[in-house]
PDB file of N, CA, C and O in Angstrom:
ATOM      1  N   UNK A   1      73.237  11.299 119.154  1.00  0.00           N
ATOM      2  CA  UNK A   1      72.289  11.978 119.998  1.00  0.00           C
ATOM      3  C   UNK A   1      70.886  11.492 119.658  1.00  0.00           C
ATOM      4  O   UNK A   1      70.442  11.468 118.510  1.00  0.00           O
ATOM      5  N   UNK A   2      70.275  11.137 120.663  1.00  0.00           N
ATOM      6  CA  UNK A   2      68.650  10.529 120.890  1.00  0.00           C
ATOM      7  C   UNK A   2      67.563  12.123 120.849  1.00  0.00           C
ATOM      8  O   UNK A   2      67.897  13.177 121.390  1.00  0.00           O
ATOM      9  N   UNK A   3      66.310  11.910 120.099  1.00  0.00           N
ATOM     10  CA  UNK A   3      66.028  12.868 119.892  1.00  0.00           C
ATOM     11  C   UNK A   3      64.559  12.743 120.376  1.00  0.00           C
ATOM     12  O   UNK A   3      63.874  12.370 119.424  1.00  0.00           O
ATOM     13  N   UNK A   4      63.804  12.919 121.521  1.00  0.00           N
ATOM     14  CA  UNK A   4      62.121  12.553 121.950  1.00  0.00           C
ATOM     15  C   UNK A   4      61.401  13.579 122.050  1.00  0.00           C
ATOM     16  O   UNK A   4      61.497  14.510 122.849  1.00  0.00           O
ATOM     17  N   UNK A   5      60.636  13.400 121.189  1.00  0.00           N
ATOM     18  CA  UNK A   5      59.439  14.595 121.063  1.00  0.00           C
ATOM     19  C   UNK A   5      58.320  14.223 122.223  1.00  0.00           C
ATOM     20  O   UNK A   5      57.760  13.154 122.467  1.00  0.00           O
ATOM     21  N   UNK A   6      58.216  15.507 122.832  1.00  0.00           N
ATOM     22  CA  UNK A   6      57.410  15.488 123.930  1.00  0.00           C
ATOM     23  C   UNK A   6      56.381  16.755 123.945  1.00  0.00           C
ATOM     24  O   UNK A   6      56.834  17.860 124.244  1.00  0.00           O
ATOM     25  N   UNK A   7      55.116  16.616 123.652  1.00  0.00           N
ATOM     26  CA  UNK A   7      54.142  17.546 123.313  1.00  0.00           C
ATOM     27  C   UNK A   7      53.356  18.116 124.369  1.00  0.00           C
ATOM     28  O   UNK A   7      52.161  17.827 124.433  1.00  0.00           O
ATOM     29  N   UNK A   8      53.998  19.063 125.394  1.00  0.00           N
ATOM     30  CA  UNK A   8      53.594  19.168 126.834  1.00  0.00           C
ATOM     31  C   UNK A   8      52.038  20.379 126.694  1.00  0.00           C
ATOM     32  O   UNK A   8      52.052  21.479 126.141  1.00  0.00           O
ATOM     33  N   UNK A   9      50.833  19.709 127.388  1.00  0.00           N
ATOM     34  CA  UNK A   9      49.563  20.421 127.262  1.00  0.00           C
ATOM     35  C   UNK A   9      49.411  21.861 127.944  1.00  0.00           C
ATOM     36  O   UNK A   9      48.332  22.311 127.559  1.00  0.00           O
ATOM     37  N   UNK A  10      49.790  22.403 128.454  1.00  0.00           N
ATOM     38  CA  UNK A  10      50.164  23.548 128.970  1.00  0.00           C
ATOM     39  C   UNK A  10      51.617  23.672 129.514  1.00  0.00           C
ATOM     40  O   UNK A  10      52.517  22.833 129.491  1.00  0.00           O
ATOM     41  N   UNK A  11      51.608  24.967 130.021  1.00  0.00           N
ATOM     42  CA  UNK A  11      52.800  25.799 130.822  1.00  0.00           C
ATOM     43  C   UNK A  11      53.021  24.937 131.773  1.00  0.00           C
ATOM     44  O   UNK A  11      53.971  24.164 131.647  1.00  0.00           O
ATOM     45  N   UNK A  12      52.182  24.887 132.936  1.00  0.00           N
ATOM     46  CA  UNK A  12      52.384  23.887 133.837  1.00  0.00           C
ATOM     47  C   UNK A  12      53.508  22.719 133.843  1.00  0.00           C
ATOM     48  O   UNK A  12      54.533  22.540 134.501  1.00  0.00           O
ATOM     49  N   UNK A  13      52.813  21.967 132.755  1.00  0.00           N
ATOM     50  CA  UNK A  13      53.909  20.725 132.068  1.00  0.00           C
ATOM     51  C   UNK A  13      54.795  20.861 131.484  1.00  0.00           C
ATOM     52  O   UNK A  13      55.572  19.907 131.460  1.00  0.00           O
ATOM     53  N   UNK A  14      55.156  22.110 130.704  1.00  0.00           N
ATOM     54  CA  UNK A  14      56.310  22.213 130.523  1.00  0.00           C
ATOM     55  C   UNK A  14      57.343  22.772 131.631  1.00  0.00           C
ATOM     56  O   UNK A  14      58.562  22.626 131.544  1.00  0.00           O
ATOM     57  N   UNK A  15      56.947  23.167 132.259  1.00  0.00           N
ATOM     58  CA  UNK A  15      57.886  23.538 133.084  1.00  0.00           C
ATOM     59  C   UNK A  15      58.166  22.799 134.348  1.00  0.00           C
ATOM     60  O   UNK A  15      59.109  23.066 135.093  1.00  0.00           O
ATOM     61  N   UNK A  16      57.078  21.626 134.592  1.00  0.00           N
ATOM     62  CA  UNK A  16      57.857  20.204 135.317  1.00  0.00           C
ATOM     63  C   UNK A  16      58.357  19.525 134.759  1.00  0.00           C
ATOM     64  O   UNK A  16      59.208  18.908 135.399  1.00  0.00           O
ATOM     65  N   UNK A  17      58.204  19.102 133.073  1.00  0.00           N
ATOM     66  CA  UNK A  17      59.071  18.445 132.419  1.00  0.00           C
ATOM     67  C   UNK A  17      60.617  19.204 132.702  1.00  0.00           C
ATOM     68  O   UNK A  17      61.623  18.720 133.220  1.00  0.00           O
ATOM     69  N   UNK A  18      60.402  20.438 132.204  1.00  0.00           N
ATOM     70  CA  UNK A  18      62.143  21.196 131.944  1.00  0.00           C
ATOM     71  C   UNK A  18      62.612  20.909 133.437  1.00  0.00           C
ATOM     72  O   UNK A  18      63.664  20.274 133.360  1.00  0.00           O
ATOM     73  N   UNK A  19      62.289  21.101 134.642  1.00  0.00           N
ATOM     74  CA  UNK A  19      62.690  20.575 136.056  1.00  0.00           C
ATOM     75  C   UNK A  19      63.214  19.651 136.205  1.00  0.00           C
ATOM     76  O   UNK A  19      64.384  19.426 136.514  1.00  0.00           O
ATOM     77  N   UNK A  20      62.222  18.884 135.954  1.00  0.00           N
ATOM     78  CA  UNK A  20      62.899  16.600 136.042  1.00  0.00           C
ATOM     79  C   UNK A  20      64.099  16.515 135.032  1.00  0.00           C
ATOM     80  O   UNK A  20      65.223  16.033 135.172  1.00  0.00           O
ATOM     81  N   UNK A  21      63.570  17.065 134.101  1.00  0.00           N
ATOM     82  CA  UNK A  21      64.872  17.008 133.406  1.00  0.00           C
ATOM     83  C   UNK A  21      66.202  17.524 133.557  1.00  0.00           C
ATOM     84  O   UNK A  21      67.199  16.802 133.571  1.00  0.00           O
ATOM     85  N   UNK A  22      66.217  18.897 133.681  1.00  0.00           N
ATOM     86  CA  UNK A  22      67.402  19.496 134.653  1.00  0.00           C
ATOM     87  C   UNK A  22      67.933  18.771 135.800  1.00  0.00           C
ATOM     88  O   UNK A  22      69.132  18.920 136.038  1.00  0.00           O
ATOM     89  N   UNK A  23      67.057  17.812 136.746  1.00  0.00           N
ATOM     90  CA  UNK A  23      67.679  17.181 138.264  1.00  0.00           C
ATOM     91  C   UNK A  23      68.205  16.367 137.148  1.00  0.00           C
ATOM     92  O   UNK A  23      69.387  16.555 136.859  1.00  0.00           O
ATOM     93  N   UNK A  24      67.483  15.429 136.419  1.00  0.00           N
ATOM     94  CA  UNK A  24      68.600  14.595 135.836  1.00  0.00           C
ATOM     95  C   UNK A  24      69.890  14.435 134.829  1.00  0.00           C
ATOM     96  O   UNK A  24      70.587  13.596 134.259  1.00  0.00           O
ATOM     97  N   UNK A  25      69.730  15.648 134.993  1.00  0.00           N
ATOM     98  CA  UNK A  25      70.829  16.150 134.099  1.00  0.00           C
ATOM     99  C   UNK A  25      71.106  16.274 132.592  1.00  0.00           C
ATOM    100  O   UNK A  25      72.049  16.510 131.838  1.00  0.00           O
ATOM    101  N   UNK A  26      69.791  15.991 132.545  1.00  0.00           N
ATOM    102  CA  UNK A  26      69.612  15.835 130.887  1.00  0.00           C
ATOM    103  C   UNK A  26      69.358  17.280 129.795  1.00  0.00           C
ATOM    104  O   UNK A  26      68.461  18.102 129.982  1.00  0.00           O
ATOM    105  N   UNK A  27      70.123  17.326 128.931  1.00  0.00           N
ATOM    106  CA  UNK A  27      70.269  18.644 128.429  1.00  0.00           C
ATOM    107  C   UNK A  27      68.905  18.579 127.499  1.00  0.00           C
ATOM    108  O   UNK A  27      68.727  17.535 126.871  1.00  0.00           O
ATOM    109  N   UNK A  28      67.806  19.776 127.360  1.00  0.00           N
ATOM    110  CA  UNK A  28      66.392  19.749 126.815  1.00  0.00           C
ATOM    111  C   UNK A  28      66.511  21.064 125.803  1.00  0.00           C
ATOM    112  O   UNK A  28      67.346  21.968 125.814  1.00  0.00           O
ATOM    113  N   UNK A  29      65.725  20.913 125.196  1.00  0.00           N
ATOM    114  CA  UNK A  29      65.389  22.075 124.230  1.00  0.00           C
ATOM    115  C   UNK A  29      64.028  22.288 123.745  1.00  0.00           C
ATOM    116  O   UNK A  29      63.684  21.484 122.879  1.00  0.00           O
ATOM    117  N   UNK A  30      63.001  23.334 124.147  1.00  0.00           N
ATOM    118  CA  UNK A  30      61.839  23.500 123.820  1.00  0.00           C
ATOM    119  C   UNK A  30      61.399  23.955 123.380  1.00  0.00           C
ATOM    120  O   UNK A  30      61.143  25.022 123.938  1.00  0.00           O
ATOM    121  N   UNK A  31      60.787  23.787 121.956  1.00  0.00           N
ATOM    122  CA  UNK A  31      60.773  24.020 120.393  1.00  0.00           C
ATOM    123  C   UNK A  31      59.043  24.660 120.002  1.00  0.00           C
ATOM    124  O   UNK A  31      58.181  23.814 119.766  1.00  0.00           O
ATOM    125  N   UNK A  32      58.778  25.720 119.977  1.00  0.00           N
ATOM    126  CA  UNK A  32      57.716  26.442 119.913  1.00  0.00           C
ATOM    127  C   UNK A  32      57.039  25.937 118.314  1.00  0.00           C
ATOM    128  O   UNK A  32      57.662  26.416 117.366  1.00  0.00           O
ATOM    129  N   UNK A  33      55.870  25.052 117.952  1.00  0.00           N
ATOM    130  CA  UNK A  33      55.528  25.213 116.826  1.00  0.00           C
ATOM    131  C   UNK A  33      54.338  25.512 116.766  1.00  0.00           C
ATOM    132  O   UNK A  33      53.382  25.118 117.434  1.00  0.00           O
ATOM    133  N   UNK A  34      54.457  26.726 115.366  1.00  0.00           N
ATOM    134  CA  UNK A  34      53.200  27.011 115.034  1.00  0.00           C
ATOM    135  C   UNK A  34      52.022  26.262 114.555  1.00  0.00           C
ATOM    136  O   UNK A  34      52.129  25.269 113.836  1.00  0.00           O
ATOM    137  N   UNK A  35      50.827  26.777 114.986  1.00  0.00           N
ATOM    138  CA  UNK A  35      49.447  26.217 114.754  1.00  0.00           C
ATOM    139  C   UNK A  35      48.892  26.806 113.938  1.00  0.00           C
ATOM    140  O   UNK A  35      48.843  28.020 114.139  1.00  0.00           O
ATOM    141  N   UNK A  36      48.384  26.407 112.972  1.00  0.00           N
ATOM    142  CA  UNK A  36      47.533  26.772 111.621  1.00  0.00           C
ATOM    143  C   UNK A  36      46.228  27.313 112.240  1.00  0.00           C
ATOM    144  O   UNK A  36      45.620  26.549 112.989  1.00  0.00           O
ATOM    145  N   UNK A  37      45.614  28.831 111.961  1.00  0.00           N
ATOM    146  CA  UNK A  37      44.281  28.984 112.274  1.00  0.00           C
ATOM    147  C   UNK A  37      43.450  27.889 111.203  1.00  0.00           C
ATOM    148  O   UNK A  37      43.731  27.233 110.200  1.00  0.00           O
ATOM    149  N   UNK A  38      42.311  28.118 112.037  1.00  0.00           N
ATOM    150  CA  UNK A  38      40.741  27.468 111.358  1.00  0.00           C
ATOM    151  C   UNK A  38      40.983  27.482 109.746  1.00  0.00           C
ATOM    152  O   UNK A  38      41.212  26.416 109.173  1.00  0.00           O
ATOM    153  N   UNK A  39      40.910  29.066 108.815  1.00  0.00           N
ATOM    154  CA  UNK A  39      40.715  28.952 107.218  1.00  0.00           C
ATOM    155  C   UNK A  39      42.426  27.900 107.122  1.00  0.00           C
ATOM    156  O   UNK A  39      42.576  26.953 106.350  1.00  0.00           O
ATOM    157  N   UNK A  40      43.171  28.251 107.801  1.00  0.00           N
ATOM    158  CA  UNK A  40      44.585  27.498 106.899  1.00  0.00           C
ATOM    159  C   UNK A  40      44.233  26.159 106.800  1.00  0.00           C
ATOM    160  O   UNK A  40      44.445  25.547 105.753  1.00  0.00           O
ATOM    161  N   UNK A  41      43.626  25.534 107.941  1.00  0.00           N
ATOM    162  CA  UNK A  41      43.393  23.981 108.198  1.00  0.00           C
ATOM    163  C   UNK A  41      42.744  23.845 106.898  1.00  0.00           C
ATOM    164  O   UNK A  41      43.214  23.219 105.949  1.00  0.00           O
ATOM    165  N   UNK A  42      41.268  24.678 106.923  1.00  0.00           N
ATOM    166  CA  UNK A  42      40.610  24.138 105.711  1.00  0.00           C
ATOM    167  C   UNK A  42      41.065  24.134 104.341  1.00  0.00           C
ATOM    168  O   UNK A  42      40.650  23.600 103.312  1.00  0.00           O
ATOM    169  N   UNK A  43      42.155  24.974 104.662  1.00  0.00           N
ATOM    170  CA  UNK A  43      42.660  25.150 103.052  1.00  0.00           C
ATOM    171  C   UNK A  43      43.344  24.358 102.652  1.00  0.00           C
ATOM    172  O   UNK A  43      43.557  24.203 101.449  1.00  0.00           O
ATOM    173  N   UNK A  44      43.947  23.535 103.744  1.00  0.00           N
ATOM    174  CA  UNK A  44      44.821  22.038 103.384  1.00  0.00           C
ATOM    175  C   UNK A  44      44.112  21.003 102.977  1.00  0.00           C
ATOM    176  O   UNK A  44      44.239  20.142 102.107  1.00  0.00           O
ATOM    177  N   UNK A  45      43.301  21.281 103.829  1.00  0.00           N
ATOM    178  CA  UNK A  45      42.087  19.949 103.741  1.00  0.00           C
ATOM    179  C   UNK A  45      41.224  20.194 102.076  1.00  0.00           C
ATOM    180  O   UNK A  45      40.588  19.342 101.455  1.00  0.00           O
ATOM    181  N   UNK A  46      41.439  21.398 101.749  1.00  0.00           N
ATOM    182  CA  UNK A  46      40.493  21.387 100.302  1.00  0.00           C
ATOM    183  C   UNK A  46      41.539  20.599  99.466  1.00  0.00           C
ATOM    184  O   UNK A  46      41.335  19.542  98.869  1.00  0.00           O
ATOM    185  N   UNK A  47      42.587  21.240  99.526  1.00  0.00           N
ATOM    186  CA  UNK A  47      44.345  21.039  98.804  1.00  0.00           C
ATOM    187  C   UNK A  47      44.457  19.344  98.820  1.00  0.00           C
ATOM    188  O   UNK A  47      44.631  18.751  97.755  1.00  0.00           O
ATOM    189  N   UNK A  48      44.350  18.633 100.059  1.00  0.00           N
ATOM    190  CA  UNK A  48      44.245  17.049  99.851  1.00  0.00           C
ATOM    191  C   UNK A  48      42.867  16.380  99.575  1.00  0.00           C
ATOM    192  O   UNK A  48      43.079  15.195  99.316  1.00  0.00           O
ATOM    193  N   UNK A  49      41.795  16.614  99.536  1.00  0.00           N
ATOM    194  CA  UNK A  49      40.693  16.435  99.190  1.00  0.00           C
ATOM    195  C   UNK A  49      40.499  16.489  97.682  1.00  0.00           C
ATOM    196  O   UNK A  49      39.524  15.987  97.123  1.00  0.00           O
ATOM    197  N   UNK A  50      41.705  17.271  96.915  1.00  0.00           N
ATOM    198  CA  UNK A  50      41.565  18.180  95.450  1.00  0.00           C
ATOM    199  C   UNK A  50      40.195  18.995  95.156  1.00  0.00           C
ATOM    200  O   UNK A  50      39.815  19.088  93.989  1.00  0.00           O
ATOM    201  N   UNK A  51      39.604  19.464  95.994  1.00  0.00           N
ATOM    202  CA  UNK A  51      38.637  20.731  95.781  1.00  0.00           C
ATOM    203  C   UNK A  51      39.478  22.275  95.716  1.00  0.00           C
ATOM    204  O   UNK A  51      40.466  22.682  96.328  1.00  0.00           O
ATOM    205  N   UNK A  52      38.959  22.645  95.109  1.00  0.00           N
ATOM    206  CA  UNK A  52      39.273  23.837  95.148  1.00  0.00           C
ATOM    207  C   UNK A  52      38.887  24.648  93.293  1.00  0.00           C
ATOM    208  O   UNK A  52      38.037  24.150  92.555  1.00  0.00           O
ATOM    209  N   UNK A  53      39.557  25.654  92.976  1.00  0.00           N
ATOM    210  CA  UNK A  53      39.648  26.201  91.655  1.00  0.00           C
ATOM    211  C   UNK A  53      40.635  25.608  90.903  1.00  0.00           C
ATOM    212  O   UNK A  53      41.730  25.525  91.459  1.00  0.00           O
ATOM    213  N   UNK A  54      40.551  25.226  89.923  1.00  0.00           N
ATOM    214  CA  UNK A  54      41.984  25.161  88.853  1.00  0.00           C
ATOM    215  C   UNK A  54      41.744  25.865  87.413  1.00  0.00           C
ATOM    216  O   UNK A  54      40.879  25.616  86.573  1.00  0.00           O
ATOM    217  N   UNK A  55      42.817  26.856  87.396  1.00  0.00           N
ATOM    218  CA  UNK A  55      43.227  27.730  86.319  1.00  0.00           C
ATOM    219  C   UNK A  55      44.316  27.371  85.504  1.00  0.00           C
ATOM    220  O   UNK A  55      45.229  26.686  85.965  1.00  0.00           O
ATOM    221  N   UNK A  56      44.312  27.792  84.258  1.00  0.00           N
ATOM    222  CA  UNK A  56      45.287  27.808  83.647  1.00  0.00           C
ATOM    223  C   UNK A  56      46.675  28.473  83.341  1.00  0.00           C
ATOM    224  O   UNK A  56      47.609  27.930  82.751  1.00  0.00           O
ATOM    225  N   UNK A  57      46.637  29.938  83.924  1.00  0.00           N
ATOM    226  CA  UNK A  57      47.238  30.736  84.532  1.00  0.00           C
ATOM    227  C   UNK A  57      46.989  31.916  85.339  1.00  0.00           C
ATOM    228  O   UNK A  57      45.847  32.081  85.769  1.00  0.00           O
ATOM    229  N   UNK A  58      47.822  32.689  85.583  1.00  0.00           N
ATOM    230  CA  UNK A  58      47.335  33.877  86.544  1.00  0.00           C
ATOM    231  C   UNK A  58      46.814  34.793  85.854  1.00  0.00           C
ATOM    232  O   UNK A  58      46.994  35.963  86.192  1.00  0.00           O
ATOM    233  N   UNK A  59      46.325  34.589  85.133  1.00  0.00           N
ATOM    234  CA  UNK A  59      45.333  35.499  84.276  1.00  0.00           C
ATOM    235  C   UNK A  59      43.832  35.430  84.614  1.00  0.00           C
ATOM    236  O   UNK A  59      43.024  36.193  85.142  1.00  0.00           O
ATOM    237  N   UNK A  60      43.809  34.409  84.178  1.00  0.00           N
ATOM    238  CA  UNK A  60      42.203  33.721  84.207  1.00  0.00           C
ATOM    239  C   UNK A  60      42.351  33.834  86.103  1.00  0.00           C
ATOM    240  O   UNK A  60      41.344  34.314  86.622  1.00  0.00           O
ATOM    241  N   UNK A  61      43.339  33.490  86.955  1.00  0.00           N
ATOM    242  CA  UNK A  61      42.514  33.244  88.233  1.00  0.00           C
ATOM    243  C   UNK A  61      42.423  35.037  88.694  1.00  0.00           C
ATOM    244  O   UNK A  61      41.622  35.310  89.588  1.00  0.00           O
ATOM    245  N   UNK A  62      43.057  35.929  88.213  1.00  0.00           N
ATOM    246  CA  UNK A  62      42.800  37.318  88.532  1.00  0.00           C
ATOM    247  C   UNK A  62      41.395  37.349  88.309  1.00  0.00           C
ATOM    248  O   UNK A  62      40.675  37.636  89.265  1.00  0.00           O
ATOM    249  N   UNK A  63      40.823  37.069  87.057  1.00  0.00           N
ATOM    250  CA  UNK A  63      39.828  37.224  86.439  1.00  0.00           C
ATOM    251  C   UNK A  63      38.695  36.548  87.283  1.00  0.00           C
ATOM    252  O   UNK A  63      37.687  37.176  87.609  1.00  0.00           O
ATOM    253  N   UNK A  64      39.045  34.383  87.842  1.00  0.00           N
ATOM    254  CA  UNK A  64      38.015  34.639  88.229  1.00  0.00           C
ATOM    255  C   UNK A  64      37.466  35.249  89.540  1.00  0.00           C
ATOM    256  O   UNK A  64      36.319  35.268  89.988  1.00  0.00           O
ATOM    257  N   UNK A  65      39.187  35.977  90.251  1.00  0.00           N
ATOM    258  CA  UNK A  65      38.786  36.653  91.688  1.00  0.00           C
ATOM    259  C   UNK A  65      37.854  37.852  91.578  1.00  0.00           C
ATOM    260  O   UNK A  65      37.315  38.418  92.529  1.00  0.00           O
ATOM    261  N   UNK A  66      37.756  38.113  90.496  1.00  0.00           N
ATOM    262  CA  UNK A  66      37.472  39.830  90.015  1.00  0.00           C
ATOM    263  C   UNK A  66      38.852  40.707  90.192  1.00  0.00           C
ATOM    264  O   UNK A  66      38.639  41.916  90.099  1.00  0.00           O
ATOM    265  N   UNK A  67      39.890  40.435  90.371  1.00  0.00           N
ATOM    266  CA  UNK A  67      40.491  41.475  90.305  1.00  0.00           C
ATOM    267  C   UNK A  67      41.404  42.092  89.168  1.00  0.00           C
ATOM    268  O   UNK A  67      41.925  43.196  89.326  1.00  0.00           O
TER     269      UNK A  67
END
């Protein structure tokens, strides 16, 4: 089984893609993935960048959250 990822920009397009595809008989499956808000992005981006805090254990980072 052949497997093509197709990243349709709205509703619209997906649902002429799922059409054409149905006349041609081709069996589809349309796979909902989640999107990272704004802080998650940045938090990856600190994570590959290597910014961020580094502790030695969960002690010290309680400590330096204040909590």
């Amino acid at each position: 089984m052949t497997t093509i990822v197709i990243r349709p920009k709205n509703k619209s397009e997906k649902e002429f893609l799922s059409r054409l595809l149905k006349k041609m008989n081709i069996d589809s499956q349309f796979i909902e993935e989640s999107v990272p808000n704004f802080e998650t992005k940045k938090a990856i981006e600190d994570v590959e960048h290597r910014k961020g805090t580094k502790v030695k254990d969960s002690q010290e980072l309680f400590s330096k959250l204040g909590i």
